[in-house]
PyMOL commands that place a pseudoatom at each C-alpha (Angstrom):
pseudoatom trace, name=CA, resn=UNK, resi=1, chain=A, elem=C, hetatm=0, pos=[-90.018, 156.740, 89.545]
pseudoatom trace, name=CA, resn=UNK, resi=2, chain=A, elem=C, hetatm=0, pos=[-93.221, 157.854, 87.780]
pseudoatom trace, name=CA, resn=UNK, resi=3, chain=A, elem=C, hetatm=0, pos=[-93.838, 156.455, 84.260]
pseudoatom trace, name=CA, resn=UNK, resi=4, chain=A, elem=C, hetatm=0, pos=[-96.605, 157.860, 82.365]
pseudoatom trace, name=CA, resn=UNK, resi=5, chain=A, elem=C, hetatm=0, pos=[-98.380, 154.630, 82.597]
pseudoatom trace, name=CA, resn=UNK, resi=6, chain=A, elem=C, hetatm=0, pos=[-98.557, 155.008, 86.459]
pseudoatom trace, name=CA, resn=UNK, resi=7, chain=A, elem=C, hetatm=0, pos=[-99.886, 158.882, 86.023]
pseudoatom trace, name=CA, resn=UNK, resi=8, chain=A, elem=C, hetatm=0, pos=[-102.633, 157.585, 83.729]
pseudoatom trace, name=CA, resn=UNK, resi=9, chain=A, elem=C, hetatm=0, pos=[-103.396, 155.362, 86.960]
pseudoatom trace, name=CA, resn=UNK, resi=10, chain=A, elem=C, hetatm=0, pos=[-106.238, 156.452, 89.711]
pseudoatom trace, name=CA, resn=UNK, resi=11, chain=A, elem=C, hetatm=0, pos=[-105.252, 155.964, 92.988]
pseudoatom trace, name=CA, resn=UNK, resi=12, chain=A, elem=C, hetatm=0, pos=[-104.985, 154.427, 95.085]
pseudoatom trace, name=CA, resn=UNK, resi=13, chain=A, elem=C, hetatm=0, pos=[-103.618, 151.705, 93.286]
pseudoatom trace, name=CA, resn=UNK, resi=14, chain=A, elem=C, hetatm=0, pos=[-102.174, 148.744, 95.713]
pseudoatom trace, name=CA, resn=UNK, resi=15, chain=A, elem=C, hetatm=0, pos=[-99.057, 147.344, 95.026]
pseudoatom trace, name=CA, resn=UNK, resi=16, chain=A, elem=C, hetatm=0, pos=[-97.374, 144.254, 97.115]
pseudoatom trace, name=CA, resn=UNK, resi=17, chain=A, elem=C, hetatm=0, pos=[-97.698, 143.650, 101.016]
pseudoatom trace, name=CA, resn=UNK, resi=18, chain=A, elem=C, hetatm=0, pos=[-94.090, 144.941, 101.326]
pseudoatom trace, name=CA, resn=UNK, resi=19, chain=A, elem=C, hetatm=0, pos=[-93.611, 147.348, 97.867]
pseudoatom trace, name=CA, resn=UNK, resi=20, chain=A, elem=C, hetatm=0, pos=[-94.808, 150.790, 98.471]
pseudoatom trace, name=CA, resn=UNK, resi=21, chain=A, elem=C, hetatm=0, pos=[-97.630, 151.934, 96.538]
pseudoatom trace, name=CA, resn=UNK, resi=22, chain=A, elem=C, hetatm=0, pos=[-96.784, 154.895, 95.000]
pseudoatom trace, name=CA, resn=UNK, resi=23, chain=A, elem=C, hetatm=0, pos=[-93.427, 156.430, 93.589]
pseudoatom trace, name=CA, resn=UNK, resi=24, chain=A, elem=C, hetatm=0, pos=[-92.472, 160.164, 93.565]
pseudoatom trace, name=CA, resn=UNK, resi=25, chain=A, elem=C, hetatm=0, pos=[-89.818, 162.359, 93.660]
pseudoatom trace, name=CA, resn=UNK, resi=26, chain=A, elem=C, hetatm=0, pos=[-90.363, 164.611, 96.354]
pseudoatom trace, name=CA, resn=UNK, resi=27, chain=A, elem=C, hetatm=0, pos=[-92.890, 165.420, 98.831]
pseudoatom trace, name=CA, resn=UNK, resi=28, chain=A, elem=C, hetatm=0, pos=[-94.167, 168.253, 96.395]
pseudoatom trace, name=CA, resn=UNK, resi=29, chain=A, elem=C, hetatm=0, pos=[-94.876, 165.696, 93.914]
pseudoatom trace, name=CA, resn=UNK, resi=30, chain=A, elem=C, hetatm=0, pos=[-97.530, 164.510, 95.447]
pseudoatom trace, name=CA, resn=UNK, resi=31, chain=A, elem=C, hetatm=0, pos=[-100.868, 165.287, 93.810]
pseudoatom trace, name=CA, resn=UNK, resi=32, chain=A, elem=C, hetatm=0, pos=[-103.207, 166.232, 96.235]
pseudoatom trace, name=CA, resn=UNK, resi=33, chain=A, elem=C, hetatm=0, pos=[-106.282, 166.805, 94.508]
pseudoatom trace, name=CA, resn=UNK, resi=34, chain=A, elem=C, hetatm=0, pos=[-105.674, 163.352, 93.527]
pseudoatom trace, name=CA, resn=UNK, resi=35, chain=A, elem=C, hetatm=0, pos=[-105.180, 161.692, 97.140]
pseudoatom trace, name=CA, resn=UNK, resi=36, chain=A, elem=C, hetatm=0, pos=[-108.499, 163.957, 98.112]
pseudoatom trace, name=CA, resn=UNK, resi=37, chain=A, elem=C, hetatm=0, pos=[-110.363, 162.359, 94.839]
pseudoatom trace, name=CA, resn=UNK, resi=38, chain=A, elem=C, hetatm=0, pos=[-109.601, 158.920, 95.916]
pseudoatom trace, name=CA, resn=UNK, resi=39, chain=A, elem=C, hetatm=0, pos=[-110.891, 159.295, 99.669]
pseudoatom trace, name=CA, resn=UNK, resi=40, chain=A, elem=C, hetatm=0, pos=[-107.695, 160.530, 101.441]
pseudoatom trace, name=CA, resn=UNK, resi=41, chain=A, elem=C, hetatm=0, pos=[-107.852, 162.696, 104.350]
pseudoatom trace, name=CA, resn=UNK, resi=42, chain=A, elem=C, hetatm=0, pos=[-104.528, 162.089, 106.445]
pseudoatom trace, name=CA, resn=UNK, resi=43, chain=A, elem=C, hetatm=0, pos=[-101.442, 161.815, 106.084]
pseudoatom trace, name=CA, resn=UNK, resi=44, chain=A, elem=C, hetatm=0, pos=[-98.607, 160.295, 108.021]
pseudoatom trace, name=CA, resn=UNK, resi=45, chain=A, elem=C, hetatm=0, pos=[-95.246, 162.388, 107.064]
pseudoatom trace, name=CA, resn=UNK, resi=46, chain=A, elem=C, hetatm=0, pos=[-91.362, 161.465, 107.828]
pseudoatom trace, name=CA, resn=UNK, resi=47, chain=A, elem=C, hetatm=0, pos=[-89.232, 163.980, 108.899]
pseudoatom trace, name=CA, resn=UNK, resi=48, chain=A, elem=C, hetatm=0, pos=[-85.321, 163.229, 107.829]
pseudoatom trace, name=CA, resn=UNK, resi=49, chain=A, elem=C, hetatm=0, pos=[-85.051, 163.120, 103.963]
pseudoatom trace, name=CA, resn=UNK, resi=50, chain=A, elem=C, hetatm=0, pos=[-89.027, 163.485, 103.306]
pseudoatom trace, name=CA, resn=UNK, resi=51, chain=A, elem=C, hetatm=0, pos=[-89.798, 167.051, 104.843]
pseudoatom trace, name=CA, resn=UNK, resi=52, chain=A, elem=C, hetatm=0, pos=[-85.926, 168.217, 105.520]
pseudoatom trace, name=CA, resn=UNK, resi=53, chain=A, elem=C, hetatm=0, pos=[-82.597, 167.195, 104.385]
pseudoatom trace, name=CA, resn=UNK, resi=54, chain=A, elem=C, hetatm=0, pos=[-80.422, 165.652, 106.690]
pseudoatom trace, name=CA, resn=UNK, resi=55, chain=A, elem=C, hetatm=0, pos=[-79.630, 167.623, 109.686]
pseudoatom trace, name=CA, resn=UNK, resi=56, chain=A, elem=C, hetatm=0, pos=[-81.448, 171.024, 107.819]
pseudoatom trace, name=CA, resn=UNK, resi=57, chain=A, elem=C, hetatm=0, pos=[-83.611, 173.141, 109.679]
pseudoatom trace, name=CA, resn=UNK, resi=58, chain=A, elem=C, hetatm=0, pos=[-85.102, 174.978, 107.326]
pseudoatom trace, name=CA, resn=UNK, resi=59, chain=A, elem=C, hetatm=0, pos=[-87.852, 173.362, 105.309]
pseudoatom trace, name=CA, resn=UNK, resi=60, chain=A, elem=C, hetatm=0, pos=[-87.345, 173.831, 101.564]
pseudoatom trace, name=CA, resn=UNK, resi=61, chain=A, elem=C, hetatm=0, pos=[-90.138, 176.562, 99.827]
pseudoatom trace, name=CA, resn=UNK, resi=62, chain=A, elem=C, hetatm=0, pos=[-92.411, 173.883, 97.515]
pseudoatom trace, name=CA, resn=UNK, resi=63, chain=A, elem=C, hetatm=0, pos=[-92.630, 171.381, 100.643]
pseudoatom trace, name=CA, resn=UNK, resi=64, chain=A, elem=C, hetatm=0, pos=[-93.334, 174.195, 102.857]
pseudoatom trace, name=CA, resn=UNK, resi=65, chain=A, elem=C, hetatm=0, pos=[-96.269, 175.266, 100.090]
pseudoatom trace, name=CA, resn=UNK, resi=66, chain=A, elem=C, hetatm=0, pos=[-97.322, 171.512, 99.681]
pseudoatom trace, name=CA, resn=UNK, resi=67, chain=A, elem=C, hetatm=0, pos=[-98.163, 171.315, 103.632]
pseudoatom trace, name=CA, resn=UNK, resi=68, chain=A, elem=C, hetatm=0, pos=[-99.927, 174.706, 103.391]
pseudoatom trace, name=CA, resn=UNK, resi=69, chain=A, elem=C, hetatm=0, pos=[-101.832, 173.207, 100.385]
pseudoatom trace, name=CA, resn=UNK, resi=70, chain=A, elem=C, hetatm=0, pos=[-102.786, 169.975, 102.178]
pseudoatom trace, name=CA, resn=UNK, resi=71, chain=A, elem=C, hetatm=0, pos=[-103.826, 172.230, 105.275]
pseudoatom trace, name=CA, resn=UNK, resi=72, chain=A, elem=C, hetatm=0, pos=[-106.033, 174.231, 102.635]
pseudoatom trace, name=CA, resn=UNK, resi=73, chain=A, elem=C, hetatm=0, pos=[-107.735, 171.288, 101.656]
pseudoatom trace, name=CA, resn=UNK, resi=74, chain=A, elem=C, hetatm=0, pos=[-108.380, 169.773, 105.351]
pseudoatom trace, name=CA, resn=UNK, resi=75, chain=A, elem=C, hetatm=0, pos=[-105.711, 166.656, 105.343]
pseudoatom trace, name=CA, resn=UNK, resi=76, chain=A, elem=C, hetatm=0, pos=[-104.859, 165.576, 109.102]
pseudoatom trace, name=CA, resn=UNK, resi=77, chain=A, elem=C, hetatm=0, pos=[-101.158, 165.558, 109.116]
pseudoatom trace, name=CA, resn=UNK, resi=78, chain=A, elem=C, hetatm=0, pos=[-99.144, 163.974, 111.411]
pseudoatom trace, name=CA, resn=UNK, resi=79, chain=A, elem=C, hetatm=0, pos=[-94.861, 163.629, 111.575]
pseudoatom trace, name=CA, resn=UNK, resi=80, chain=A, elem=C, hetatm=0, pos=[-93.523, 160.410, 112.670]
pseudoatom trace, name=CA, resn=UNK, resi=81, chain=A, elem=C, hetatm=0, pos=[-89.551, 160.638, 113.010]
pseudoatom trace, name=CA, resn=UNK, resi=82, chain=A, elem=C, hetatm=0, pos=[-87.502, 158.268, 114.287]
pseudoatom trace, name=CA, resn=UNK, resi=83, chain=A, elem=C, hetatm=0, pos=[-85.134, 161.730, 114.924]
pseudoatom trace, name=CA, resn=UNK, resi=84, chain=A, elem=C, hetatm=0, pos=[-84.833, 162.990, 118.726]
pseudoatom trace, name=CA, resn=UNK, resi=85, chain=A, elem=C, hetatm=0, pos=[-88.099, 164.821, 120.416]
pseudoatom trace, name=CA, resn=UNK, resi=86, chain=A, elem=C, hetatm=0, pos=[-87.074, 168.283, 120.456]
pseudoatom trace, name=CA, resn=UNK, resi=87, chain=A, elem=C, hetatm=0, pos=[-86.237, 168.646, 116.524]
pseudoatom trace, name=CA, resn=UNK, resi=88, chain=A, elem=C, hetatm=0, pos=[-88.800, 166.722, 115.419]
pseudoatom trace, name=CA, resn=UNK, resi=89, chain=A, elem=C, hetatm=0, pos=[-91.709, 168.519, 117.813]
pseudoatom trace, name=CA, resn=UNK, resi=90, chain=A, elem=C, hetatm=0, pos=[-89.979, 172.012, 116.531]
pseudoatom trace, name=CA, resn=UNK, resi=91, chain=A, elem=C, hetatm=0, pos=[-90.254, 171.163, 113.022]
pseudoatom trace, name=CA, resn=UNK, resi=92, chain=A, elem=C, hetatm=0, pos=[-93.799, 169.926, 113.528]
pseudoatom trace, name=CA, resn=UNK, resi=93, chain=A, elem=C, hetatm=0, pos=[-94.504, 172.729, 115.437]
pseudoatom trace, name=CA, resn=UNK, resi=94, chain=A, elem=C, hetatm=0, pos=[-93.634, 175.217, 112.790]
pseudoatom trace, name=CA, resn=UNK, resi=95, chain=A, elem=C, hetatm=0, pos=[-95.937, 173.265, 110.113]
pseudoatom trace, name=CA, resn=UNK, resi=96, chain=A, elem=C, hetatm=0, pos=[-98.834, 173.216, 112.412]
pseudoatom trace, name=CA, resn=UNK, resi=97, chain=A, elem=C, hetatm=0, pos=[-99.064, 168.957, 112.551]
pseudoatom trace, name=CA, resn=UNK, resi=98, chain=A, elem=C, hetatm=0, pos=[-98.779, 166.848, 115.135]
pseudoatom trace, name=CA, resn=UNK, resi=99, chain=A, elem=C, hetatm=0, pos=[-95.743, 164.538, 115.738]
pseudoatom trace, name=CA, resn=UNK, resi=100, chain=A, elem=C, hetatm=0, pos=[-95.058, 161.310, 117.205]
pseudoatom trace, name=CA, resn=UNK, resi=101, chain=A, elem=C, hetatm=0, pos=[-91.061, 161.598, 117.873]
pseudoatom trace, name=CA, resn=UNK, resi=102, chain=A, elem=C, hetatm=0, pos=[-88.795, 158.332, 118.712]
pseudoatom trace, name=CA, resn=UNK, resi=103, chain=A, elem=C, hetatm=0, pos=[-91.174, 156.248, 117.022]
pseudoatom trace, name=CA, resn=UNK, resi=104, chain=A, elem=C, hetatm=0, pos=[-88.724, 153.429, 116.386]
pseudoatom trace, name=CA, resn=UNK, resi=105, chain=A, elem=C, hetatm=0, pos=[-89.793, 152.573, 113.039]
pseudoatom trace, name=CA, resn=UNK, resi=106, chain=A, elem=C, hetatm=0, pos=[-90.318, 149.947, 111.566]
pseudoatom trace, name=CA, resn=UNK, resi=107, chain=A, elem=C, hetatm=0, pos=[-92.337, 149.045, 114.410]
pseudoatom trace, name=CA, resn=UNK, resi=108, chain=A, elem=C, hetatm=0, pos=[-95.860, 149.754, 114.266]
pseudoatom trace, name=CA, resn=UNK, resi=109, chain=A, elem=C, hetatm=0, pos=[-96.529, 151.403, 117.218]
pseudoatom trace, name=CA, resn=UNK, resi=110, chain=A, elem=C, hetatm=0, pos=[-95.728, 154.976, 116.268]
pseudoatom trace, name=CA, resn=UNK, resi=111, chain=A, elem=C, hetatm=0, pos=[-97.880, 154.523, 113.208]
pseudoatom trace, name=CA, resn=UNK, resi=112, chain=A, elem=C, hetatm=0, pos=[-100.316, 153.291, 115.355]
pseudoatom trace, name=CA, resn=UNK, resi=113, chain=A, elem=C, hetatm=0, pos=[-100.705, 156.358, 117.606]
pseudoatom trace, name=CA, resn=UNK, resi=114, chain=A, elem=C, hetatm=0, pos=[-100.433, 158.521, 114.385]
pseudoatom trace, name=CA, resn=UNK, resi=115, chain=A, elem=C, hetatm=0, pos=[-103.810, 156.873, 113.314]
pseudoatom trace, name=CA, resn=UNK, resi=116, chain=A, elem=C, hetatm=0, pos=[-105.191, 157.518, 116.700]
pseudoatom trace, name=CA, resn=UNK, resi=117, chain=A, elem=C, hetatm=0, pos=[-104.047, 161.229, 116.696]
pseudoatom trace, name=CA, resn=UNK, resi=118, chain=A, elem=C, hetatm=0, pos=[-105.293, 161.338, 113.393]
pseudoatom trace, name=CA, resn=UNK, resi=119, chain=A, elem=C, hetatm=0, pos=[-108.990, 159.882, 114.117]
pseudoatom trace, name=CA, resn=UNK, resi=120, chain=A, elem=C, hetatm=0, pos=[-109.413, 158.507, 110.855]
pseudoatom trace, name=CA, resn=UNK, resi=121, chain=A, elem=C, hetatm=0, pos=[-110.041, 155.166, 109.069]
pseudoatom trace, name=CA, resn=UNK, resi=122, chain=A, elem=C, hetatm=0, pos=[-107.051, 153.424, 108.095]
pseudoatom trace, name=CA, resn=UNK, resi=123, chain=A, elem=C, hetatm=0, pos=[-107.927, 153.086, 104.303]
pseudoatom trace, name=CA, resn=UNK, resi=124, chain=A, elem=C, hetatm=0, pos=[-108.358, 157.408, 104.296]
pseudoatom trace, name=CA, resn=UNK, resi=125, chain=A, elem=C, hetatm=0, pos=[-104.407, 157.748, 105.208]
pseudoatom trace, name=CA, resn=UNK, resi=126, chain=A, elem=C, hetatm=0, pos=[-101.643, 157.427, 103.459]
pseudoatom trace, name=CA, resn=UNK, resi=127, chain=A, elem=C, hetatm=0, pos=[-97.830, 157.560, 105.035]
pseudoatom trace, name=CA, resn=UNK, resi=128, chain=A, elem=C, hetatm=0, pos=[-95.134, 159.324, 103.070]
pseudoatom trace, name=CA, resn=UNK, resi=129, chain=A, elem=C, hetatm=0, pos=[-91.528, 158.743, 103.450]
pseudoatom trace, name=CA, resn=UNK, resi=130, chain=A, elem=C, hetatm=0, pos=[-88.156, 157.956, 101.857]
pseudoatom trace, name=CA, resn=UNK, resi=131, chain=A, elem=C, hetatm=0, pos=[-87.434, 155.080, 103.146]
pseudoatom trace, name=CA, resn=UNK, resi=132, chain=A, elem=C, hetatm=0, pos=[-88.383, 151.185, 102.744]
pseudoatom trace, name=CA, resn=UNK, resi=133, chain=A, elem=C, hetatm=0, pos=[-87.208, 149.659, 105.801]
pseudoatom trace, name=CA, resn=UNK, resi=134, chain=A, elem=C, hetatm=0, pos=[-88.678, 152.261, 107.881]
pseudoatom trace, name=CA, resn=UNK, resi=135, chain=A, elem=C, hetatm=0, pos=[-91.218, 154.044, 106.252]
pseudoatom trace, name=CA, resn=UNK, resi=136, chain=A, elem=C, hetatm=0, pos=[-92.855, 151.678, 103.921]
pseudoatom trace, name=CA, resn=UNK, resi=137, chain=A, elem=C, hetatm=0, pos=[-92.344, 148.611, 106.075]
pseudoatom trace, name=CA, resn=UNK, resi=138, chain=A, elem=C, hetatm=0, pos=[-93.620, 150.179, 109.276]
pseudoatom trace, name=CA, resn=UNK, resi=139, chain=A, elem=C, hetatm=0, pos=[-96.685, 151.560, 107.412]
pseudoatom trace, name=CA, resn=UNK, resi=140, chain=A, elem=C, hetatm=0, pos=[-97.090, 148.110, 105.755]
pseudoatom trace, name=CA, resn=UNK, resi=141, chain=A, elem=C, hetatm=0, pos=[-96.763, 146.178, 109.367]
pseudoatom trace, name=CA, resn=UNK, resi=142, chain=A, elem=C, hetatm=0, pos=[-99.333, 148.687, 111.070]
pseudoatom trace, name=CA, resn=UNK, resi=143, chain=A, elem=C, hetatm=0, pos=[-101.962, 146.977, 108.531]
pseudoatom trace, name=CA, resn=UNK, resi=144, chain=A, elem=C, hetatm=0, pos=[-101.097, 147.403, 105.159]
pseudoatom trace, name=CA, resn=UNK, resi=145, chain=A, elem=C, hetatm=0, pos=[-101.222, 151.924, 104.723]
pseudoatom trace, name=CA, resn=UNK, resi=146, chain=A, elem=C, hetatm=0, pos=[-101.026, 153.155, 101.434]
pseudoatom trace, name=CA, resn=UNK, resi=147, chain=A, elem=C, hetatm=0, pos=[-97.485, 153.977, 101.433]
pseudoatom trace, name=CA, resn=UNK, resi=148, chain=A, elem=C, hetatm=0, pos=[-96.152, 156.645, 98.898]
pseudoatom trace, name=CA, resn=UNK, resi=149, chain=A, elem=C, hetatm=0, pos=[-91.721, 156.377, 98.553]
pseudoatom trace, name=CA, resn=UNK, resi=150, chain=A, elem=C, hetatm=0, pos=[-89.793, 159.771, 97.638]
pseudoatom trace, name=CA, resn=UNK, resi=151, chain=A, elem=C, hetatm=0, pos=[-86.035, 159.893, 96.954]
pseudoatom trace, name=CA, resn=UNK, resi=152, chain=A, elem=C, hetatm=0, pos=[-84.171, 161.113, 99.518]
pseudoatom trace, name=CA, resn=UNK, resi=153, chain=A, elem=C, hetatm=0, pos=[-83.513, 164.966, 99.237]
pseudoatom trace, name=CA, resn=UNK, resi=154, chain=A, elem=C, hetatm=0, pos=[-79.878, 164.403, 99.939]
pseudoatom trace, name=CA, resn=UNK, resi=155, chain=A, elem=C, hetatm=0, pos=[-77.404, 161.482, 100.049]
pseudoatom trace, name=CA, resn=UNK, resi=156, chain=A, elem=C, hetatm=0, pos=[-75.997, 162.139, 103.679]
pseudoatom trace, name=CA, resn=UNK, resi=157, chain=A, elem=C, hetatm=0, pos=[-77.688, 159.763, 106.100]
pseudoatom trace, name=CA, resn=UNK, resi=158, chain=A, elem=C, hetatm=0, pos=[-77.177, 158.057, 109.294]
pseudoatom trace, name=CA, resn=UNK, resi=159, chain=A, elem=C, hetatm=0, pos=[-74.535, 155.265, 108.456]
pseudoatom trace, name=CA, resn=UNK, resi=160, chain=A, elem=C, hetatm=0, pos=[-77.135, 152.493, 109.315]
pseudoatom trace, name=CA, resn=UNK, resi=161, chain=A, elem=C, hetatm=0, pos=[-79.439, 154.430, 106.941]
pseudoatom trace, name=CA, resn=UNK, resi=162, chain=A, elem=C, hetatm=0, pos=[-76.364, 153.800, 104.247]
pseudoatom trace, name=CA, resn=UNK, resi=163, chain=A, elem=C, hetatm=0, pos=[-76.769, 150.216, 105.266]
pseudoatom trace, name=CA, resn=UNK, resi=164, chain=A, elem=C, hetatm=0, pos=[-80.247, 149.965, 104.403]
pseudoatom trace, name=CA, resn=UNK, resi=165, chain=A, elem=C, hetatm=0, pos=[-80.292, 152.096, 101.214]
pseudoatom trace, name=CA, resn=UNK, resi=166, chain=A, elem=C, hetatm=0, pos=[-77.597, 149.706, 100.164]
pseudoatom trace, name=CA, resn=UNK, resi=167, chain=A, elem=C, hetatm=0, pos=[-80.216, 146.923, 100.523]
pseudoatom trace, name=CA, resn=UNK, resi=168, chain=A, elem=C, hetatm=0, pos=[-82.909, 148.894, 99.338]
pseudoatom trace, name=CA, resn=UNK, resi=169, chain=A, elem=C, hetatm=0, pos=[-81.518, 148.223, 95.831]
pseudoatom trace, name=CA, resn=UNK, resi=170, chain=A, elem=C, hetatm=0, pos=[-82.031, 144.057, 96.171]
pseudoatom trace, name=CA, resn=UNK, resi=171, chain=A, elem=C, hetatm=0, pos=[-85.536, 144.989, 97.457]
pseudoatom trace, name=CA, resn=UNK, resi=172, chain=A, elem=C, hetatm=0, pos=[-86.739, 147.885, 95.032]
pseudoatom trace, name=CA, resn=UNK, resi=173, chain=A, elem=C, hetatm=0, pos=[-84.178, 147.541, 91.930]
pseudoatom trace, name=CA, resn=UNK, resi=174, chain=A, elem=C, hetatm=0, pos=[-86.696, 149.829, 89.999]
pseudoatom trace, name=CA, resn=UNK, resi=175, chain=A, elem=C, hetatm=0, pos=[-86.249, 152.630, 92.758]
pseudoatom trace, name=CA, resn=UNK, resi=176, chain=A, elem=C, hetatm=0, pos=[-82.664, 153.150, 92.284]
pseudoatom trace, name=CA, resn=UNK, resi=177, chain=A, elem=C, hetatm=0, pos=[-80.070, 152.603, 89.398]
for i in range(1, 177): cmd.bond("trace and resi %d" % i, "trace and resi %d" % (i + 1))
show_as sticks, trace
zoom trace
């Protein structure tokens, strides 16, 4: 979580090859006058838990305003979801982004055509998500993204998500209690 050391900090601040970078607790906690101030002009977004609860279709009314804020101020956005083509492409459809579906993170690759889509330098994007072993790791494999963790919006998850949260805790002990 945020201390009010890490507020006083300007970003982007780096942390370790495999920590994210940033901690928040939702999507609509991110500042993004700050991400604009420090050079960032795309963004790499995860679906499940980041932008939508768990199986919800209906995005909630802050993250909703935060994407039409980050569309205000010219961010490239792109969704990469692990989730099935046709919910993930609707759901990116709706927000106006583009979407790389089935992108079998952690592997680089959908990240990878998320930078392409995006047309941007890799140091002016940063990938949002609420998980390590997907969304962090992934972002951190595809050449070290600035990588921003939120807390899941709800606890239901895939049960190999469960898995991994569980192990989250070794990884990240300051992320959960």
């Amino acid at each position: 979580m945020e201390t009010s050391e890490d507020s006083e900090d300007k970003w982007p601040k780096r942390s370790r090859m495999l920590g994210p970078d940033r901690y928040v607790p939702r999507l609509h906690d991110i500042p993004l006058s700050e991400l604009s101030a420090a050079g960032f002009r795309g963004l790499i977004i995860d679906l499940d838990n980041t932008l939508l609860g768990f199986r919800q279709t209906e995005l909630a009314a802050e993250h909703a305003a935060w994407i039409a804020q980050a569309h205000d101020r010219g961010f490239a956005m792109v969704m990469v979801s692990n989730n099935f083509s046709d919910r993930a492409r609707g759901v990116a459809h709706r927000l106006g982004i583009g979407c790389i579906p089935n992108a079998l993170k952690p592997l680089p690759f959908g990240f990878m055509r998320a930078l392409k889509q995006l047309g941007l330098p890799r140091k002016q994007v940063a990938v949002v998500g609420d998980q390590f072993f997907t969304d962090v790791l992934g972002a951190k494999l595809c050449g070290n993204l600035y990588t921003i963790l939120t807390e899941p919006i709800e606890t239901h998850d895939f049960p190999i998500t469960k898995m991994f949260r569980m192990l989250e805790r070794f990884v990240l002990p300051e992320r959960r209690r």
